[in-house]
PALUM-64464 format. One line per field, with one value per residue (C-alpha): residue number from 1; x, y negated, z negated. Coordinates in nm, 2 decimals. Layout:
<recs>
num: NUM; ...
X: X; ...
Y: Y; ...
Z: Z; ...
</recs>
This chain:
<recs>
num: 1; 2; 3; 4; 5; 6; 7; 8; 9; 10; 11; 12; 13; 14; 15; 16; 17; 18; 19; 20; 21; 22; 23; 24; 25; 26; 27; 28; 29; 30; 31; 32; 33; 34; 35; 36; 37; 38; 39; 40; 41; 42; 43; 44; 45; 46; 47; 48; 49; 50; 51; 52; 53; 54; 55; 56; 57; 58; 59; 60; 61; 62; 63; 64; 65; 66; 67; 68; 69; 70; 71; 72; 73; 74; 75; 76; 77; 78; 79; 80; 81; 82; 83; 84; 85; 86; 87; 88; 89; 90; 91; 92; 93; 94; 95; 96; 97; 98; 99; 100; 101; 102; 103; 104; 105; 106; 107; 108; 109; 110; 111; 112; 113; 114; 115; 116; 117; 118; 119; 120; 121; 122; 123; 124; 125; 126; 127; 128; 129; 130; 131; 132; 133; 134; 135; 136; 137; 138; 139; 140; 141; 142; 143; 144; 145; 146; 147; 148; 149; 150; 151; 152; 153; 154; 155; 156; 157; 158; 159; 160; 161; 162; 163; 164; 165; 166; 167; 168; 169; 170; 171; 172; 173; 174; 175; 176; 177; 178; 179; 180; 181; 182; 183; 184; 185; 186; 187; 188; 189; 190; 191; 192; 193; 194; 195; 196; 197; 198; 199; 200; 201; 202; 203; 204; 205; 206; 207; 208; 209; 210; 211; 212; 213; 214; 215; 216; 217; 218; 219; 220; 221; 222; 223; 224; 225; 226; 227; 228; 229; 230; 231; 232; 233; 234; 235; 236; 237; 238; 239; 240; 241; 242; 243; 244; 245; 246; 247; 248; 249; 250; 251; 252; 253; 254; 255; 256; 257; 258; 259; 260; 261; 262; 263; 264; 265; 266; 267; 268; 269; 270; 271; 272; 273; 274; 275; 276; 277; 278; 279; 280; 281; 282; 283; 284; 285; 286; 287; 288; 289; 290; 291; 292; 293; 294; 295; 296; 297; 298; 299; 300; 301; 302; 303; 304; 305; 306; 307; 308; 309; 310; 311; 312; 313; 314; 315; 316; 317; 318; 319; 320; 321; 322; 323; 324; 325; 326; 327; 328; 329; 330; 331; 332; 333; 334; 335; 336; 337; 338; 339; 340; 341; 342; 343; 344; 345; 346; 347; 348; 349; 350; 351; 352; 353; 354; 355; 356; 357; 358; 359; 360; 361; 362; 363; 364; 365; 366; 367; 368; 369; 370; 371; 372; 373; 374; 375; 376; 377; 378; 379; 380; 381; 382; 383; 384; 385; 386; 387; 388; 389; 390; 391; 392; 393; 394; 395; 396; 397; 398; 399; 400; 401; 402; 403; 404; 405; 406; 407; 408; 409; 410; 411; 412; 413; 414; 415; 416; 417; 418; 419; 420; 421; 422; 423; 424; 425; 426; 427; 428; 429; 430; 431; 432; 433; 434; 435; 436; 437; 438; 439; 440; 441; 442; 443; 444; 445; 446; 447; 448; 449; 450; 451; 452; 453; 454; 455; 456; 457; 458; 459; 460; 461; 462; 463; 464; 465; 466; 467; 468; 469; 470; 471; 472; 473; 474; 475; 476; 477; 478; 479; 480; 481; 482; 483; 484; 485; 486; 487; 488; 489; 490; 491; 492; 493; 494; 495; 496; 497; 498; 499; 500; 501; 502; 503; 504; 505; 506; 507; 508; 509; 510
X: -1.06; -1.09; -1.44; -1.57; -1.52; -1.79; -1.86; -1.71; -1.35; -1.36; -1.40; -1.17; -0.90; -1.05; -0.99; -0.68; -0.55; -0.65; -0.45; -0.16; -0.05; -0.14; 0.10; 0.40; 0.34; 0.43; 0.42; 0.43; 0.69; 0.70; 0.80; 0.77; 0.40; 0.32; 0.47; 0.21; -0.09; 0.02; 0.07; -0.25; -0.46; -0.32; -0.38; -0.81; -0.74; -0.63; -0.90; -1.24; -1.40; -1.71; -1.68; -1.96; -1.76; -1.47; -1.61; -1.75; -1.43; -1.25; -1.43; -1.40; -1.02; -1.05; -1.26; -0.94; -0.66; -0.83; -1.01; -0.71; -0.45; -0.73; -0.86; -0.72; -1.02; -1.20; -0.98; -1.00; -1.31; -1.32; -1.07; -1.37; -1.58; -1.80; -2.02; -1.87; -2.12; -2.15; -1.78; -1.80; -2.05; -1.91; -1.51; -1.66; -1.85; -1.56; -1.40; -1.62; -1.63; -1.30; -1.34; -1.50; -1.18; -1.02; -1.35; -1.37; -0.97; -1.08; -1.36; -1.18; -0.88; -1.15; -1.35; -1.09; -0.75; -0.76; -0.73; -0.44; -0.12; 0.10; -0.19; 0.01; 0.34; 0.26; -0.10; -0.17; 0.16; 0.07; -0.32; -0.22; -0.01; -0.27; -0.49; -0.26; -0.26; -0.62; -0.61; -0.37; -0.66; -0.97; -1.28; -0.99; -0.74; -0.62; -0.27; -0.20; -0.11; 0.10; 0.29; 0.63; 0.65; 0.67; 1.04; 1.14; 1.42; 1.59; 1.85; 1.64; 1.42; 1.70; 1.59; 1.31; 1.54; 1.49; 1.14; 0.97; 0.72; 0.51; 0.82; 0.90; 0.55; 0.56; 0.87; 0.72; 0.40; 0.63; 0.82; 0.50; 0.36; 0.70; 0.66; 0.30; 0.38; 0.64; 0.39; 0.17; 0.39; 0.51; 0.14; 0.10; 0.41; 0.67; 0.93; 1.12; 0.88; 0.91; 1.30; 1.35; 1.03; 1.19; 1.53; 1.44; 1.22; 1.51; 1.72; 1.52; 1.49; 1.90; 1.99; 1.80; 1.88; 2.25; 2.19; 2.05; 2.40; 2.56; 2.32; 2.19; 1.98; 2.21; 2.39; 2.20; 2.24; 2.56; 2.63; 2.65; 2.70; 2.52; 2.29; 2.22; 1.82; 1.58; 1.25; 1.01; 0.73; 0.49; 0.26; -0.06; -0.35; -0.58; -0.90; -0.72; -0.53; -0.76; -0.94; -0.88; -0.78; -0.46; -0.34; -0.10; 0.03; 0.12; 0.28; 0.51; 0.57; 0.74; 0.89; 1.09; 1.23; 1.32; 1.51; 1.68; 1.82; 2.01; 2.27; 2.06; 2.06; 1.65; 1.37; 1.03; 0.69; 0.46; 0.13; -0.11; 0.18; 0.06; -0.36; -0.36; -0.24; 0.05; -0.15; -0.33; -0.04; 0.17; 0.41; 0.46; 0.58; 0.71; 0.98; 1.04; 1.16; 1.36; 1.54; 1.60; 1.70; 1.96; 2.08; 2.08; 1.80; 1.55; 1.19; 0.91; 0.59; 0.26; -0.02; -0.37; -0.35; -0.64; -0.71; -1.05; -1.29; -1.05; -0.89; -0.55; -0.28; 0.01; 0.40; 0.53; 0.88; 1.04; 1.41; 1.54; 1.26; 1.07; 0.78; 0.78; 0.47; 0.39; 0.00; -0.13; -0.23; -0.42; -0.63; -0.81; -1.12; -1.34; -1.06; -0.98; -1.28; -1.65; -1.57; -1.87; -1.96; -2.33; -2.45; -2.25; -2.24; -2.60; -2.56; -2.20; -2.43; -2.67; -2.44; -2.28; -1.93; -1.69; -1.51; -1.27; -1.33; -0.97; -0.90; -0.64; -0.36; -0.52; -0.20; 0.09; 0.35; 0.70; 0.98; 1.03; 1.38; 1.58; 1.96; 2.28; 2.56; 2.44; 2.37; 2.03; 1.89; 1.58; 1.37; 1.06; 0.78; 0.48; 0.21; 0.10; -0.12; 0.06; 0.34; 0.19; 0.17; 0.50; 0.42; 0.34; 0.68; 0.89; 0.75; 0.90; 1.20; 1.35; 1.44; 1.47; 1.78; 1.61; 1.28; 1.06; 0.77; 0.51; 0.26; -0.06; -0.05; -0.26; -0.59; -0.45; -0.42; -0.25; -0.34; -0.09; -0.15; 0.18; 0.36; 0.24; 0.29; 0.62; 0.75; 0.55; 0.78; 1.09; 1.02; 0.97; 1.33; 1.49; 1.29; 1.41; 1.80; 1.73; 1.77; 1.42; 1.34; 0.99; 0.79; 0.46; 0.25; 0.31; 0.49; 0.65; 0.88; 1.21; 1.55; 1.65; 1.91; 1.85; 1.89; 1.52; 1.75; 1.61; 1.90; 1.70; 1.31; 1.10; 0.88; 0.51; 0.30; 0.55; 0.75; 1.05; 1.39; 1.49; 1.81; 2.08; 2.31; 2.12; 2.27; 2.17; 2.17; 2.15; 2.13; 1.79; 1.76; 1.59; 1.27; 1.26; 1.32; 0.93; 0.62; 0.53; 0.27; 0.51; 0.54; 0.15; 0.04; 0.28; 0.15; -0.22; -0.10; 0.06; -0.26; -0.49; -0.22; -0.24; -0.66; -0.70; -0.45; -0.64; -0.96; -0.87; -0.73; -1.05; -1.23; -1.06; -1.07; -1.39
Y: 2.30; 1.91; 1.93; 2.15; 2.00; 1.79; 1.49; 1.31; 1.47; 1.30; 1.01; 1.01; 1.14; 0.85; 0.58; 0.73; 0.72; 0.34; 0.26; 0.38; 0.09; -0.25; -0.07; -0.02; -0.39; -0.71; -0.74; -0.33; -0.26; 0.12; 0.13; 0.51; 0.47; 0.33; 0.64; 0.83; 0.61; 0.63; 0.98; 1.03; 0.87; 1.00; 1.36; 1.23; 1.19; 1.56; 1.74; 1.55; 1.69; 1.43; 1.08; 1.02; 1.13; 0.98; 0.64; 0.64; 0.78; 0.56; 0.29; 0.40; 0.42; 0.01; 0.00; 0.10; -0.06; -0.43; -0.42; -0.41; -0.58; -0.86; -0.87; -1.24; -1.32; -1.35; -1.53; -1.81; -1.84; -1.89; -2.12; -2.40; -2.25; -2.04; -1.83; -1.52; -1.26; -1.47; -1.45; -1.10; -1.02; -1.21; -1.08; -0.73; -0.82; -0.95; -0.64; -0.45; -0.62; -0.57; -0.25; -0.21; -0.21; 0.15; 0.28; 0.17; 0.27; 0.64; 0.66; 0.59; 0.86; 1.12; 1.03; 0.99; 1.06; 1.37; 1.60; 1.43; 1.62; 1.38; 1.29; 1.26; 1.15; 0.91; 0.78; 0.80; 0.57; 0.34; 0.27; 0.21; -0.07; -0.21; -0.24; -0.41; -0.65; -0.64; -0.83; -1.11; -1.25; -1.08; -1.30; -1.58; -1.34; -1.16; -1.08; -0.93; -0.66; -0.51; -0.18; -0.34; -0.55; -0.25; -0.23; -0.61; -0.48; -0.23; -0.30; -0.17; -0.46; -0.65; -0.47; -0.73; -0.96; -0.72; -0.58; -0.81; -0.69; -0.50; -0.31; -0.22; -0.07; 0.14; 0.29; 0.36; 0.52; 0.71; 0.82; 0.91; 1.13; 1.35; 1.45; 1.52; 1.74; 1.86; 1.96; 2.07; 2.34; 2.44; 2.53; 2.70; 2.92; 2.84; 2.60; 2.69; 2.53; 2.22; 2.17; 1.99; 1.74; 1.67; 1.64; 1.47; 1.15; 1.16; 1.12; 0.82; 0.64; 0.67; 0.57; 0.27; 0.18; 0.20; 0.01; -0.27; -0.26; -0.28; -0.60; -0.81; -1.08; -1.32; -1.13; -1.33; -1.68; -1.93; -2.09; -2.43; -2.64; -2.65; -2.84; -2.92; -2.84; -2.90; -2.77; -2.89; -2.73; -2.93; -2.68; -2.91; -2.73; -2.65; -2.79; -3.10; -3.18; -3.43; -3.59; -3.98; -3.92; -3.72; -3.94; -4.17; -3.90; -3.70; -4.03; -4.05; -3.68; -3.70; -4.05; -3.87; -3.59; -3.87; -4.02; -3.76; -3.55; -3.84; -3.59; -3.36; -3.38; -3.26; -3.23; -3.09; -3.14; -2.89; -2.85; -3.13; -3.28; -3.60; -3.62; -4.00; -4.10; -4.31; -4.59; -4.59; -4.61; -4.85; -4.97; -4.62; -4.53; -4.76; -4.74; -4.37; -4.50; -4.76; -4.53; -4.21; -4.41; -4.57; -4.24; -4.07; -3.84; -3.70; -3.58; -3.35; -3.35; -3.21; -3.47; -3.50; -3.75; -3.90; -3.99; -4.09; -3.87; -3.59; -3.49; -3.32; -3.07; -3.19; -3.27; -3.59; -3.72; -4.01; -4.16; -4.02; -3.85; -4.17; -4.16; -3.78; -3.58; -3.21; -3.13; -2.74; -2.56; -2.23; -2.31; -2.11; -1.97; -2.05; -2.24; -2.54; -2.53; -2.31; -2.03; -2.10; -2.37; -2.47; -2.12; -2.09; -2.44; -2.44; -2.07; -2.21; -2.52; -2.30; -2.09; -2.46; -2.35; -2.57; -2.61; -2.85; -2.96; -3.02; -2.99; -2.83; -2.98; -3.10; -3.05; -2.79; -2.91; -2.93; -2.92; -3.23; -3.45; -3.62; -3.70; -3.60; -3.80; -3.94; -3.58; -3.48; -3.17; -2.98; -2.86; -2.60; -2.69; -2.43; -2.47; -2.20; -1.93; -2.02; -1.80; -1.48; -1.54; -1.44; -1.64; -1.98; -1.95; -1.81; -2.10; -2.41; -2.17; -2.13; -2.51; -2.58; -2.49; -2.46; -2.30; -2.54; -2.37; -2.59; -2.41; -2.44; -2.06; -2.22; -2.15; -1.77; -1.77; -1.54; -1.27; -1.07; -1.33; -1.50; -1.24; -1.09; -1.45; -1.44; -1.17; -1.25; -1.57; -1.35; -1.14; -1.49; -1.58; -1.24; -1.24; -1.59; -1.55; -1.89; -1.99; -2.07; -2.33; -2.26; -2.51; -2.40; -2.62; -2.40; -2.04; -1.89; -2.14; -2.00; -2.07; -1.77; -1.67; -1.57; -1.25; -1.29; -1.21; -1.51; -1.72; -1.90; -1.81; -2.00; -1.88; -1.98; -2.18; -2.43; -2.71; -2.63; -2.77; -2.50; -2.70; -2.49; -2.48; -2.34; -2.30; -2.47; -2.23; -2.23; -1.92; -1.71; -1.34; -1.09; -1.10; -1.49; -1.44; -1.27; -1.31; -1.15; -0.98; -0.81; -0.44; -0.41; -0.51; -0.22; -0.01; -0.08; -0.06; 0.32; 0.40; 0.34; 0.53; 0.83; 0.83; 0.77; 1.07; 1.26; 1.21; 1.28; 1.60; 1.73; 1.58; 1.77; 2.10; 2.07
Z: 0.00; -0.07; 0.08; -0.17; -0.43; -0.65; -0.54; -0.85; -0.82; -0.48; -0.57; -0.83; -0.57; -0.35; -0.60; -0.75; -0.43; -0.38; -0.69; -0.57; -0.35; -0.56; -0.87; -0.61; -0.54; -0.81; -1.09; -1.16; -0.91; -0.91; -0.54; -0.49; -0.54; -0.23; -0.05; -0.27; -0.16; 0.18; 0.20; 0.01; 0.22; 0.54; 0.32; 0.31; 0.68; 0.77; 0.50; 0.56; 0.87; 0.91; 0.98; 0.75; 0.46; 0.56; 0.59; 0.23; 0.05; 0.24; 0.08; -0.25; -0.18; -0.08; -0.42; -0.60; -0.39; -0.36; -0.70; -0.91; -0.62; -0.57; -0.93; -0.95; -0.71; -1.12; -1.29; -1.01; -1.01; -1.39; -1.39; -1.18; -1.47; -1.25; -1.50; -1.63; -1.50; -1.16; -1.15; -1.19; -0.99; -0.66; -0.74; -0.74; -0.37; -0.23; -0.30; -0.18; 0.10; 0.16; 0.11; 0.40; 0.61; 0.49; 0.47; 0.86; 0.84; 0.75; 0.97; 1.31; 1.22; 1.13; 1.42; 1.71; 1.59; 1.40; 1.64; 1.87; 1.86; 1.69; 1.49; 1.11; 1.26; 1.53; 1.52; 1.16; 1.07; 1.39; 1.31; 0.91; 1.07; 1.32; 1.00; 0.77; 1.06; 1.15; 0.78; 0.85; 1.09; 1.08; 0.95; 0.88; 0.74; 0.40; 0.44; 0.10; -0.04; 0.28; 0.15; 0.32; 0.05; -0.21; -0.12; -0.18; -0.40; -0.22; 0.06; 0.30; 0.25; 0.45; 0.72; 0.73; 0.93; 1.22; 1.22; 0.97; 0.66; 0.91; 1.02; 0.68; 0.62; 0.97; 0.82; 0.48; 0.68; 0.86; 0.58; 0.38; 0.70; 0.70; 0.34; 0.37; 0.63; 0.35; 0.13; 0.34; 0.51; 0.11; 0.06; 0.40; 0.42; 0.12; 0.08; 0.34; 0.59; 0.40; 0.42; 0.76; 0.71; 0.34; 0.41; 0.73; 0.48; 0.31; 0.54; 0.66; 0.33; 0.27; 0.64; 0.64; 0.26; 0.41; 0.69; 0.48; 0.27; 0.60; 0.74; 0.49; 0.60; 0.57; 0.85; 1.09; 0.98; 0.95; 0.64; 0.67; 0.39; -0.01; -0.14; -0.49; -0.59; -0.82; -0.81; -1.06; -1.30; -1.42; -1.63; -1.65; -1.72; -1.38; -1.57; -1.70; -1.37; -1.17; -1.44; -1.44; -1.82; -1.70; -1.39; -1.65; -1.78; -1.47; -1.33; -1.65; -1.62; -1.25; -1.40; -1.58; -1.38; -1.16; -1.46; -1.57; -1.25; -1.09; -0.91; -0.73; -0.34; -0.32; -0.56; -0.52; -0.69; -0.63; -0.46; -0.46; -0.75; -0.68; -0.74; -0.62; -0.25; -0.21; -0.08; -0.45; -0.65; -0.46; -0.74; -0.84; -0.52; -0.46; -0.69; -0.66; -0.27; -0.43; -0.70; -0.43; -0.12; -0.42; -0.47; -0.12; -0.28; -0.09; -0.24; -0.14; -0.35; -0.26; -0.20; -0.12; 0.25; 0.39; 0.76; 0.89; 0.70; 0.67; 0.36; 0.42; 0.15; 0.24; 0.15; 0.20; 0.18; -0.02; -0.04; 0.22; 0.40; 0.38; 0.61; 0.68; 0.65; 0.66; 0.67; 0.57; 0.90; 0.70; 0.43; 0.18; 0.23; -0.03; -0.19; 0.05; 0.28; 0.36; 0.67; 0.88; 0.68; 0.82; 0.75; 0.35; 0.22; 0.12; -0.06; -0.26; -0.34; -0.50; -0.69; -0.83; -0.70; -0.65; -0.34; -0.17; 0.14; 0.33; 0.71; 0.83; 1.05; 1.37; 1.55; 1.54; 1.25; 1.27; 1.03; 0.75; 0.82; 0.59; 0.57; 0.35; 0.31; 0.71; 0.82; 0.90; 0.75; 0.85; 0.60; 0.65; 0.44; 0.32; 0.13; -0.10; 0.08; 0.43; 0.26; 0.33; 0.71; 0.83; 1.16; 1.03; 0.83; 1.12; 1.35; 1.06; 0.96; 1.29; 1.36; 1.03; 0.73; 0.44; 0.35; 0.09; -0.06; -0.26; -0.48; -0.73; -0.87; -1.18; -0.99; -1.09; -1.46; -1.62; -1.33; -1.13; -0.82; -0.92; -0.93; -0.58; -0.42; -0.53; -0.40; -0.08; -0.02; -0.13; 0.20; 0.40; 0.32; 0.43; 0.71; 0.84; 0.69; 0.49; 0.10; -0.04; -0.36; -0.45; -0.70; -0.86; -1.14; -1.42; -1.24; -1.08; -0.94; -0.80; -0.63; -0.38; -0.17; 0.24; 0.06; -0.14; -0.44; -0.72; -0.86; -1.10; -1.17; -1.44; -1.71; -1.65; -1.85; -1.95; -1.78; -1.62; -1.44; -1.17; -1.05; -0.83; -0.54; -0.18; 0.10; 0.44; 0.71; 1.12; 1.33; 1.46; 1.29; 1.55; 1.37; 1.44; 1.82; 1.91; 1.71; 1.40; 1.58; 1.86; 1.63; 1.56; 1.91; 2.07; 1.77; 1.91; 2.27; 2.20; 2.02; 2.33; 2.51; 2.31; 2.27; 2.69; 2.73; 2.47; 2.60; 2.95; 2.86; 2.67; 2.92; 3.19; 3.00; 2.88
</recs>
């Protein structure tokens, strides 16, 4: 028995088992491994007996899964030159604080969904979705590292058109929970036992890899007419980028991409591209509007705006999106702005962190506008980290034909965060049945299809020219018709369902 063992082989189980799921995700890719860390923790949930225990192995689990899938958390915080062992030291107590959440995960199965009937095949799949969710918003949200995205390259991620990222990690926790039960029975009574809850994941994973064959995202959408793309890299150092020193040099930099791509229908700078405001480098401007409204051109850079007191991230348009302005409605704890700011700011002043201190839109945005030839094409604009909310995208992608991503991945270093965020805004395209150009300071920047299949992707640390045909698309896919959250919420509603049903059973019995 599991709980027999010493205490150090469970927690080497424990953090094993937390391993499992970051290494199934970007840049590692070994997709089969998050069936193994799904199944193994849902395993912890059938063999520890006592919440206690359960709440402390599930943290240890948390240890492993968000210390190596948020171990970028360091290398941002050396890269605004926070001390080495401070940076440490607060990485590994924001892990741990994370952490928190499968230890609390664990807990509640042991404590009130063990024992339900369906316990491994119904509420243990439905409560590992609630909790991926729980992430996307609780305490302002950390929606990374959801197990749906494991499958990015398989047809089945296609599927994602339908039933979202969260869909595709319901099916995955379902999948895990039938071969557990697999193994399970083999160890009971013999393989025999096994056969129908094997074939039967099997039969799962095959069907719905099939089905995605059958409807790609891409399904969903029209195709409308191509556009010709450039999305540009810039590669200037994070430490180097906002220093007075720099600012000619960035301005030549864009000069020249300007200069030398005088066919292409859209270009785009990425995040925060431009570190002075439009209104401080008037001749600049300028004559960027002068050249690109010339060439029916149309540009979107990333730019620092300013009204009032507030400080806004945001994309602007020039040539022919002159005058159009999208501002960042989710910013980045810790990064962009202080969560609960009277009670922290004094604390991040004492450690001598640096942090920004942007708003975020004070209104809902819409989709940027610009013109083609006379025709006016919708573009959705996101700014780095509002890629991993699949609502914030579905809300811009719907009215819009083209999905824009701007992005400073340079805070990361040479860390697996690029590669994650990536792959995050490949799900974002098949989710929405749009083409995606993506431009990062110095990686990954990409050109995709509504597929999330890249067409052109860049090297990082170095200045690149992604330049391609996309394709402007109109058309809803299901998953764009209800909010992200529809699947978890029935998910959480079926849970209370089966725990009131539960509990008035034992109750009547009792």
């Amino acid at each position: 028995m599991f709980t027999s063992k010493p205490l150090a082989v469970k927690i080497v189980v424990a953090f094993a088992i937390g391993l499992c799921i970051p290494l199934s995700l970007a840049p590692f890719n070994i997709w089969p491994l998050a069936l193994v860390g799904i199944a193994g923790f849902f395993w912890l949930q059938s063999v520890i007996d006592q919440p206690k225990v359960a709440f402390w192995l599930g943290w240890v689990v948390g240890i492993g899964f968000f210390g190596l899938g948020v171990s970028w958390v360091y290398g941002s915080m050396r890269t605004v030159d926070t001390p080495v062992a401070l940076s440490f030291l607060l990485t590994a107590a924001f892990c741990g604080a994370l952490a928190f959440l499968t230890a609390i995960q664990l807990w509640f199965h042991v404590r009130f969904l063990q024992k339900l009937k369906l316990s491994l095949l119904l509420a243990s799949p439905l409560s590992w979705l609630f909790f991926e969710w729980l992430r996307e918003w609780f305490l302002t949200g950390m929606p990374w590292l959801f197990t749906g995205y494991a499958v990015i390259d398989l047809p089945m991620a296609q599927l994602a058109a339908i039933i979202g990222v969260y869909g595709l990690s319901l099916i995955l926790a379902f999948i895990s929970a039938l071969l557990l039960l697999a193994v399970l029975r083999w160890q009971q009574t013999g393989f025999q036992s096994a056969v129908r809850p094997l074939a039967g994941s099997l039969l799962v994973l095959l069907s719905l890899n099939i089905a995605g064959l059958w409807l790609p995202a891409d399904y969903w959408t029209q195709a409308q007419s191509t556009v010709k793309v450039a999305a540009i890299q810039s590669n200037i150092a994070q430490q180097d980028k906002w220093k007075s020193s720099q600012q000619l040099a960035t301005l030549q930099f864009y000069g020249e991409q300007i200069e030398t791509l005088p066919d292409v229908d859209i270009m785009l700078w990425p995040e925060a591209a431009m570190t002075r405001r439009a209104d401080q480098i008037p001749n600049f401007m300028a004559q960027v509007q002068s050249i690109m409204s010339q060439r029916d051109q149309t540009l979107l850079t990333g730019v620092v705006t300013k009204e009032g007191p507030r400080y806004f991230n945001a994309v602007q348009g020039h040539g022919m999106a002159q005058g159009e302005e999208y501002r960042k409605q989710h910013l980045v704890p810790f990064g962009e702005y202080v969560p609960f700011d009277p009670h922290l700011r004094n604390l991040i002043g004492f450690f001598n962190i640096s942090i920004s201190g942007m708003s975020p839109a004070l209104k809902p945005q819409t989709p940027l506008v610009t013109s083609l030839k006379g025709e006016p094409i919708f573009l959705a604009p996101v700014i780095c980290y509002e890629a991993a909310y699949p609502d914030i995208v579905r809300k811009l992608a719907k009215e819009s034909q083209l999905l824009t991503t701007v992005s400073n991945d340079a805070w990361f270093g040479d860390s697996i965060a690029p590669h994650q965020h990536l792959q995050i805004t490949r799900m974002r395209s098949i989710e929405n049945g749009r083409d995606m150009a993506r431009a990062t300071q110095n990686g990954l920047s990409a050109l995709m299809n509504a597929q999330g299949k890249l067409l052109k992707v860049s090297e990082q640390f170095t200045e690149a020219q992604l330049i391609g045909e996309l394709t402007l698309r109109s058309g809803l896919t299901p998953f764009q018709r209800y909010p992200s959250a529809t699947l978890p919420i029935i998910a959480t509603i079926i849970l209370v369902i089966l725990l009131l049903r539960h509990y008035r059973y034992t109750k009547k019995y009792q």
